[in-house]
Structures are given as structure tokens and as C-alpha cells.
C-alpha positions as CSV (number, residue, x, y, z in Angstrom):
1,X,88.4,57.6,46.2
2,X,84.1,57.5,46.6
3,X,82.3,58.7,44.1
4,X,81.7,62.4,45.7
5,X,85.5,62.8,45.7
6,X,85.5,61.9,41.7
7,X,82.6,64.1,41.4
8,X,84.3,67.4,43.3
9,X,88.0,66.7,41.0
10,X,86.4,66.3,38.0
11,X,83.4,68.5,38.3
12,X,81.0,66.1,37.0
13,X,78.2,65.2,39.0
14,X,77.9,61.6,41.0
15,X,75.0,61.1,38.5
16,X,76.7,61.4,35.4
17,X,79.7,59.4,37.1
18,X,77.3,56.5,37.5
19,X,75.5,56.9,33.7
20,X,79.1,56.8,32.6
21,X,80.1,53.3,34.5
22,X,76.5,51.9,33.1
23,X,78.1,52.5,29.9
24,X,80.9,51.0,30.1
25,X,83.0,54.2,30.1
26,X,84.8,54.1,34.1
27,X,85.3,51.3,36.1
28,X,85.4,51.4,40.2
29,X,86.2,48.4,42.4
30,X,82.9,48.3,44.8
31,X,83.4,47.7,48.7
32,X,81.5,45.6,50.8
33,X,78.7,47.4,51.1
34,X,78.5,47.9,47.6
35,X,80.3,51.9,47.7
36,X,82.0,52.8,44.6
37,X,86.1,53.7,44.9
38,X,87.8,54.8,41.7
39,X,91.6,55.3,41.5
40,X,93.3,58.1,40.5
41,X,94.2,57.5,37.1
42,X,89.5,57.6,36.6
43,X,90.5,61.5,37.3
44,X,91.8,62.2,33.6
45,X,90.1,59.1,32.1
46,X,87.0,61.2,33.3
47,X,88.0,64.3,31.8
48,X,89.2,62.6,28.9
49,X,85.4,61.4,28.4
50,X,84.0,65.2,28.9
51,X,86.2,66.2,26.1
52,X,84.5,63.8,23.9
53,X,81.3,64.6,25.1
54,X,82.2,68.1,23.9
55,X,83.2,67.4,20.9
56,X,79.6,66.0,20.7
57,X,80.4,62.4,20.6
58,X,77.5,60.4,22.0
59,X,78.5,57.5,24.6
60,X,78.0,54.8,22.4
61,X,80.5,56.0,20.1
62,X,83.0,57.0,22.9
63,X,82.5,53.6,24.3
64,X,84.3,52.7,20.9
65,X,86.8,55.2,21.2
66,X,88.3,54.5,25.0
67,X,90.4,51.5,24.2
68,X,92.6,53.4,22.0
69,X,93.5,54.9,25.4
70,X,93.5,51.0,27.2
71,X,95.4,49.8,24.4
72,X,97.7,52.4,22.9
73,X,100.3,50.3,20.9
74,X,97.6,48.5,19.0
75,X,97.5,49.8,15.9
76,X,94.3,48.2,15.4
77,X,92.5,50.0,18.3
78,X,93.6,53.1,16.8
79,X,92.5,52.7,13.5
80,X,89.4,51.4,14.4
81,X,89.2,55.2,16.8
82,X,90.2,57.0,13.8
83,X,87.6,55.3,12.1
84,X,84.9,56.2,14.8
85,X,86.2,59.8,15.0
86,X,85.6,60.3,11.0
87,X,82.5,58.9,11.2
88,X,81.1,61.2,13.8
89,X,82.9,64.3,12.2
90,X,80.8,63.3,9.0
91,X,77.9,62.9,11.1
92,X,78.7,66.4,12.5
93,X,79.2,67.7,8.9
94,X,75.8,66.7,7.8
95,X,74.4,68.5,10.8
96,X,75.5,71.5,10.0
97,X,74.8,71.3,6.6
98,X,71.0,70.6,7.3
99,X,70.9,73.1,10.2
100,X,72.5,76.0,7.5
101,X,69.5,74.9,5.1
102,X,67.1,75.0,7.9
103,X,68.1,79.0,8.6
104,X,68.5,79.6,4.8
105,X,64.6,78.7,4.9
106,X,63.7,81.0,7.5
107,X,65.6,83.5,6.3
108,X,63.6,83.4,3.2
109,X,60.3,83.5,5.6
110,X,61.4,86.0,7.5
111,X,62.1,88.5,4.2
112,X,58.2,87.4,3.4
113,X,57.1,88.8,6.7
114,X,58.8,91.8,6.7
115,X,57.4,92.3,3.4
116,X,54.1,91.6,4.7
117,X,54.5,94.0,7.8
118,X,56.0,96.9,5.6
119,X,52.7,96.5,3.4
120,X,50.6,96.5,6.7
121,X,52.2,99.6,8.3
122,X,51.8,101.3,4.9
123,X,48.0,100.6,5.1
124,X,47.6,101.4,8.2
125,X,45.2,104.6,9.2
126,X,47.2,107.0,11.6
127,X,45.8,107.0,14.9
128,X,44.5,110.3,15.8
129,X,46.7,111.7,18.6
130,X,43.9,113.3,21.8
131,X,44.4,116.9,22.3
């Protein structure tokens, strides 16, 4: 199948399609005049990669995690994916950690500011309403 066939099974678009063969992700076999064809089996290898993608791995790291697919008996391969997938769910971890210090800070600002507004409104004049 082309690449706009891929593109309407999967739902991914031709461009991402074509980022994902520059990194080494999909393969196609390339016609004469240089089309892309992919077989069928690029269908769930494709959706395959979108779950990664999801679970926020970045290419380079799925690029490490794919042969454990290629290669399922090797043991190897799928330590080494293991591997890979504890690394990034520690990289995740540490995300999340500085992302709930980030809001613990401006949670602390925002109490300042209300503070600051409640002392504001208190000082405030009253406006004189127009008869």
C-alpha cells in the first residue's frame, strides 16, 4: 500500500509516516519512481509506535525499543527494552516530580496575591454610585 493508504488505516498523517521511516522506525520498499509501498503488517507496527509515542517515549528511545518486536525470542532484545522502558518511566517520574514542585511554588504565590488583593479591596474607597 502508498503512503496515503497507511496514512487513512492508521490515522497518522503522510508526514509523520515519513519522520517515522527517517528514524528508523517503518520500513517501505520504494518503486521506480521512488513512491513509498508499505505492507500490511507496517499497519500495527504503526500503531504500535503511536502507543509509545503516548506513553511519551521520544523516537530515539523507541527506535531502541522496536526490535524487541523484530526479534521476540531474544531474550537480550528484551532486556535491553525493559531496560529502555525503566529508564524512561524514571525519566517520567522525575517530571512529575519537578512539575508538582513547580505548582507547589505557585500555589504559594498565588496565596501571596490573594493576600495582596484582599488588602487592596479592603483599602479601597467606595465608588460613589450617580443618582
Amino acid at each position: 500500500m502508498r503512503i496515503g493508504e497507511l496514512s487513512k488505516r492508521t490515522g497518522v498523517s503522510p508526514r509523520s509516516l515519513r519522520y517515522y521511516e527517517e528514524q528508523g522506525l517503518l520500513t517501505s520498499e520504494r518503486s521506480d519512481t521512488g513512491q513509498r509501498h508499505y505492507s500490511d503488517a507496517e499497519v500495527g507496527r504503526v500503531a504500535l509506535i503511536r502507543q509509545l509515542f503516548d506513553a511519551g517515549m521520544p523516537s530515539r528511545v523507541i527506535a531502541t525499543v522496536l526490535p524487541c518486536v523484530d526479534l521476540p525470542g531474544d531474550l537480550g532484545v528484551a532486556e535491553e527494552t525493559y531496560e529502555a522502558m525503566m529508564r524512561e518511566r524514571d525519566r517520567i517520574d522525575a517530571d512529575i516530580a519537578h512539575l508538582m514542585e513547580a505548582r507547589d511554588a505557585l500555589d504559594v504565590l498565588m496565596t501571596i496575591n490573594t493576600r495582596h488583593r484582599a488588602k487592596l479591596s479592603a483599602m479601597a474607597e467606595p465608588v460613589a454610585q450617580p443618582a
